[in-house]
Residue, then its C-alpha position, 0 to 999 in steps of 0.5 A: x728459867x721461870x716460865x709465865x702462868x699459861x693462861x695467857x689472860x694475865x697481860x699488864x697485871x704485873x706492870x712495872x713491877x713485874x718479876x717474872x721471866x727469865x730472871x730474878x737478881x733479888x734470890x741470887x746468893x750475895x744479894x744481902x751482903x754474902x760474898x763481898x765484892x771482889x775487884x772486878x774481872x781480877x785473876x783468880x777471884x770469884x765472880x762478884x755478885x756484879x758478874x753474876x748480875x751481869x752473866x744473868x741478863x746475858x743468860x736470860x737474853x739468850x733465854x729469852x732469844x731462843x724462845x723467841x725464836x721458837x715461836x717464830x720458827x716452831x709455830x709461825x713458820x710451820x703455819x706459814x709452811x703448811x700447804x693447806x692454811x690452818x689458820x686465816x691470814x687475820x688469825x696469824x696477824x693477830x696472834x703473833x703480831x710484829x713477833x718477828x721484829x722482836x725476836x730480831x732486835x733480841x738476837x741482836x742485842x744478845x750478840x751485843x751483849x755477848x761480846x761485853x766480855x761480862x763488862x758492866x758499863x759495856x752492857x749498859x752501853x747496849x741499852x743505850x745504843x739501841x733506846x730506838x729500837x726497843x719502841x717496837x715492843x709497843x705494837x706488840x703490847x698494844x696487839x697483846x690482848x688481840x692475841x689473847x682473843x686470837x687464840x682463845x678463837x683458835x682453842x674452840x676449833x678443834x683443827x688448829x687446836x690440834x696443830x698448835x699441840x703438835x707445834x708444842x709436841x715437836x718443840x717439847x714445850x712444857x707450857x702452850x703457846x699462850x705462855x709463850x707470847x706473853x713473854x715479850x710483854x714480861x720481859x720489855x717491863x723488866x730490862x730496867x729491874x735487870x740494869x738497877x741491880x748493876x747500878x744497887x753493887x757497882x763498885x763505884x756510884x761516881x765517875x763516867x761509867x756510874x753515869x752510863x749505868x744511870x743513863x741506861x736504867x733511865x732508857x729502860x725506865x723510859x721504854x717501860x713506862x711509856x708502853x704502859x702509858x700507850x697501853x692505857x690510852x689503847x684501852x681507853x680508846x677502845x672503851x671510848x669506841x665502845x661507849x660511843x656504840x651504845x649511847x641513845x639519844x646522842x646528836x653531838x660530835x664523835x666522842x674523840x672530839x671531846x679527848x681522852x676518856x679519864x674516868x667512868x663511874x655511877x652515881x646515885x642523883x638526887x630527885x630523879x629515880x635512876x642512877x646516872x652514869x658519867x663519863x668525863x673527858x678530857x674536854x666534856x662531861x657526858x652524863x646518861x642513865x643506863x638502859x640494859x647494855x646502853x646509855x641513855x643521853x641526859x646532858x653534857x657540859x664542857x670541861x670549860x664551862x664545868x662548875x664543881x659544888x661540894x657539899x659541906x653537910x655530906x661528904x658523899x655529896x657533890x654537885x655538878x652545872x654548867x657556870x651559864x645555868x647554876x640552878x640546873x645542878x646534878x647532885x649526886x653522892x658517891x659510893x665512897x670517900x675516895x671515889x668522890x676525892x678521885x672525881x672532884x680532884x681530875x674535875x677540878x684539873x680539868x676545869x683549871x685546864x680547860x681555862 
């Protein structure tokens, strides 16, 4: 097994792409016409490069099961034994999360794949059965970065830093306890990577079971990309909240009014001696100035009444004003190309949108 870097800062770097855990079917031998397929489950013929994708997403669940529950009979459960509470009941909460609910629905799953009998299609079928089920794992990726800073907090105590060595101590693990919750966040990204391999040497692309096989990479596909999705608009929301807490001079509604938070950027203006700081909303576009750690309110113009200018003499440039008062525009210059077709391009949507 491939064990995750221990830091446990590295939450979401990897994404969908993310080759880590338990896994990797692209180093298998075969994979690039080595062996060649032999018929499937025939007496006496060596495993396929199919039977061994399909015994390395059994092996690595149960891999990945065992871990699990590690985790939550080696340290949760030692904490939650304890007769003097080591850590506050707000520090267990959010370091190990809904930890128990995926170690459940691992166990079972596991049990459920141990019992295909090494049938692709079977294992297909148990990803599609349980598609519900795996919406779980966006509480835990959601409470991911909560955990990160639950257990930095716990490493600057020197009591439960001490507890949690000797919980690593007694279950002999080579990594802490960091690698160890990050696992789920690799592995719920990396159920769809698993099932293409399947559907890369399934003998057959055509029929039924071709069909399943397809059906369960688009679930997981699924599952995948919307806990990415839900992640961003976590951290958006969180920064919204953030930008809401510092901004001065602010007599408007809640900033969640305006919708979700797209993009943030600095801009150099024209005839004015600060730099502006924008914020755009689904709805709104906020523009400030910074003062030290806050923003200073300057103005704001609804996405429905939002009038983009582009420059022709510079391609830095673009201007920005409300339809009702077009001689009160913003000019401002981005710091690239890119980032200036980055702004005109969701601004652009967003007046479309909004009308």
């Amino acid at each position: 097994m491939e064990d995750p870097p221990s830091t446990g800062t590295e939450a979401w770097a990897e994404g969908l792409h993310n080759t880590n855990n338990n896994a990797s079917p692209g180093g298998w031998p075969g994979a690039h016409g080595g062996h060649p397929l032999a018929a499937f489950g025939s007496p006496g013929a060596k495993p396929s490069y199919l039977d061994r994708v399909v015994q390395e997403i059994v092996e690595s669940e149960r891999t990945y099961a065992r871990d699990l529950r590690s985790i939550v009979e080696g340290y949760l459960g030692k904490i939650i034994d304890t007769e003097e509470p080591v850590l506050r009941p707000e520090q267990v909460s959010a370091l190990f999360g809904n930890i128990e609910d995926i170690y459940e629905l691992s166990s079972t799953l596991l049990q459920n794949l141990e019992s295909c009998a090494n049938d692709p299609v079977a294992v297909a079928v148990c990803f599609v059965t349980r598609s519900q089920e795996f919406a779980i794992y966006t509480q835990y990726c959601n409470n991911y970065p909560s955990s990160v800073a639950a257990l930095t907090e716990c490493m600057r105590s020197k009591v439960q830093a001490r507890f949690l060595r000797e919980c690593q101590e007694r279950l002999r693990h080579a990594l802490p306890l960091g690698a160890y919750l990050l696992k789920p966040v690799q592995r719920i990204l990396k159920y769809h990577l698993l099932l293409q391999e399947i559907a890369r040497h399934f003998e057959h692309k055509a029929g039924d079971d071709y069909e399943l096989v397809l059906e369960a990479i688009d679930t997981m596909t699924c599952v995948a990309w919307y806990i990415n999705d839900m992640k961003r608009k976590h951290e958006h929301a969180i920064r919204q909240q953030e930008i809401q807490s510092l901004l001065l001079g602010w007599k408007g509604p809640d900033l969640t009014s305006y919708g979700e938070l797209v993009l943030e950027g600095t801009f150099r203006a024209q005839r004015v001696r600060h730099d502006r700081a924008l914020f755009l909303f689904d709805k709104a576009l906020l523009i400030t100035k910074r003062r030290g750690d806050h923003y200073i309110y300057k103005s704001h113009i609804p996405c429905s009444s939002l009038m983009l200018i582009e420059s022709t003499r510079d391609s830095l440039c673009f201007s920005l004003a409300h339809y009702k008062h077009g001689k009160q525009q913003h000019s401002l210059q981005a710091k690239s190309v890119e980032e200036k077709r980055m702004w005109t391009h969701h601004i652009k949507r967003l007046i479309l949108e909004n009308h």
